[in-house]
N, C-alpha and C positions, 0 to 999 in steps of 0.2 A: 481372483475377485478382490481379496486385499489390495493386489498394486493397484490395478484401477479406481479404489475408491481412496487411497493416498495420492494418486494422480490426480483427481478432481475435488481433492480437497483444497487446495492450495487455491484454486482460481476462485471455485464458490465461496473462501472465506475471505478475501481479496473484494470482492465484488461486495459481498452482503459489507464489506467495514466500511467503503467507498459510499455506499446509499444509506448506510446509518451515518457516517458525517454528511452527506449530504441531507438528511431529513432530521439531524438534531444538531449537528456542530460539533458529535463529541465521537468517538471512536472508544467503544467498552475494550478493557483490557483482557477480556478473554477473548477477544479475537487473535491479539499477537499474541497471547499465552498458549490457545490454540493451534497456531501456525508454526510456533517455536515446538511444541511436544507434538502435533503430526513431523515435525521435520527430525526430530530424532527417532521417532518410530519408522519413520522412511527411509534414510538414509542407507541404512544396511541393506534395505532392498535392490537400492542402485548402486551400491558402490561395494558391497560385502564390508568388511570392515578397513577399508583400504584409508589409514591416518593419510594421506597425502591431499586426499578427496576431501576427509572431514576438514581438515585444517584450512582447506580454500574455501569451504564453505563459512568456518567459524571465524576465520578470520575478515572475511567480507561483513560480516554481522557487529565483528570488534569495531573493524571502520567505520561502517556506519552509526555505533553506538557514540561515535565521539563526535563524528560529523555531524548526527541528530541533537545529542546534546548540545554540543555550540549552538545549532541554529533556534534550540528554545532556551537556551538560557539568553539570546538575543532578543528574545520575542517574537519569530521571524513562523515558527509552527509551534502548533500546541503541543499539547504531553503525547497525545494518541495518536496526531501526527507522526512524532518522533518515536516513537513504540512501533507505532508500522511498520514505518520504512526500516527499521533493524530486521525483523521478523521478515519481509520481504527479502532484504540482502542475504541474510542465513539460506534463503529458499535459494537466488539467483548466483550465488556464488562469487570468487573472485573476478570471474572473466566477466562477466556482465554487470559488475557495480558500475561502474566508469558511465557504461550506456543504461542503467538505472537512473543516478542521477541526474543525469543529462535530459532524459527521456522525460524524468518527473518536474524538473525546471520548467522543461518545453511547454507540458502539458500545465501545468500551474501557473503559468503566463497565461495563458492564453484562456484556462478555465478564469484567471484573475480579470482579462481585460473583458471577457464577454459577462463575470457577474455585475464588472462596474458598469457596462454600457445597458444592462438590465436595471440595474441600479438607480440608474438616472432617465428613465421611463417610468410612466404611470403604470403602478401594476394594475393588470388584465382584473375587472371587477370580477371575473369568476374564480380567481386565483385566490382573493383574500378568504376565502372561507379554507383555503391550504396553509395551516401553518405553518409548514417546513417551507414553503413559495413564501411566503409574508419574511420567513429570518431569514430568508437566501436574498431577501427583495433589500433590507434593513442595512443601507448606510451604516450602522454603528456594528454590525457581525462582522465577521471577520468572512476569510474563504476556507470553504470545504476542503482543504487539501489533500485529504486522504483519498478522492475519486481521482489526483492526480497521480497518487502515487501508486495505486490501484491499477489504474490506464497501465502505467510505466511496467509494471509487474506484470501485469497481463500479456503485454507486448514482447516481452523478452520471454518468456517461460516457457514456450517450444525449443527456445533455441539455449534449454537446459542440459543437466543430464535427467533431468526427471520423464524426459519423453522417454528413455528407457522401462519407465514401468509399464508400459502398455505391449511390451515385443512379450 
């Protein structure tokens, strides 16, 4: 019963960080605080104590803790952005950072080009009584990033070791 609810915690806390950037712009940091202390309570479940497993897990987490920090100390994502996607990588491991990143590029393109082309239409008069529709509508916001990096984490995390918790 444990592994299953470690199994399904990584997607449901993934998801809910994704729909809170997208309905305030901020991603609270107990979401990757979360994601980082389910992933060491899990670990062991999948891998027993095998340092060879943790290390490709922690070390994808190091990666990405530097590659995150560059990209906000350029102003390029936010804090909770860059807090995610570590937390994410920890979960995804070394073999699947490479198509992580890639995956959350793709998808943050393309979340980026469809919020601008929304952007620059009249918002839907029934929309403005939605204030998370009104900042996502807002020229001067930025973009949601975390539903991109979210998507990207979603998409790779069968093809973990963590489908192991469910045999």
């Amino acid at each position: 019963m444990l592994a299953q609810i470690l199994f399904f915690a990584f997607p449901l806390l993934v998801v809910f960080a994704g729909i809170s950037d997208m309905m305030t712009m901020t991603i609270s940091n107990r979401f990757s605080l979360a994601l980082i202390a389910l992933f060491l309570v899990a670990i062991p479940f999948v891998t027993g104590w095998d340092p060879a497993t943790w290390a490709e897990h922690l070390l994808a987490g190091a990666i990405m803790l530097v590659v995150a920090f560059a990209m906000f100390a350029f102003g390029w994502v936010g804090g909770g952005d860059a807090k995610l996607s570590v937390a994410i990588a920890l979960w995804l491991g070394l073999p699947q950072l490479l198509a992580f990143v890639v995956l959350a590029s793709l998808f943050g393109g393309a979340l980026t080009l469809g919020l601008l082309g929304f952007r620059n239409v009249p918002i839907p008069p029934a929309a403005i009584r939605l204030p998370w529709i009104v900042r996502l509508h807002d020229l001067k916001d930025g973009i949601p990033y975390g539903m991109a990096l979210s998507a990207a984490g979603l998409v790779l995390y069968p093809q973990t070791i963590w489908l192991g918790l469910l045999h």
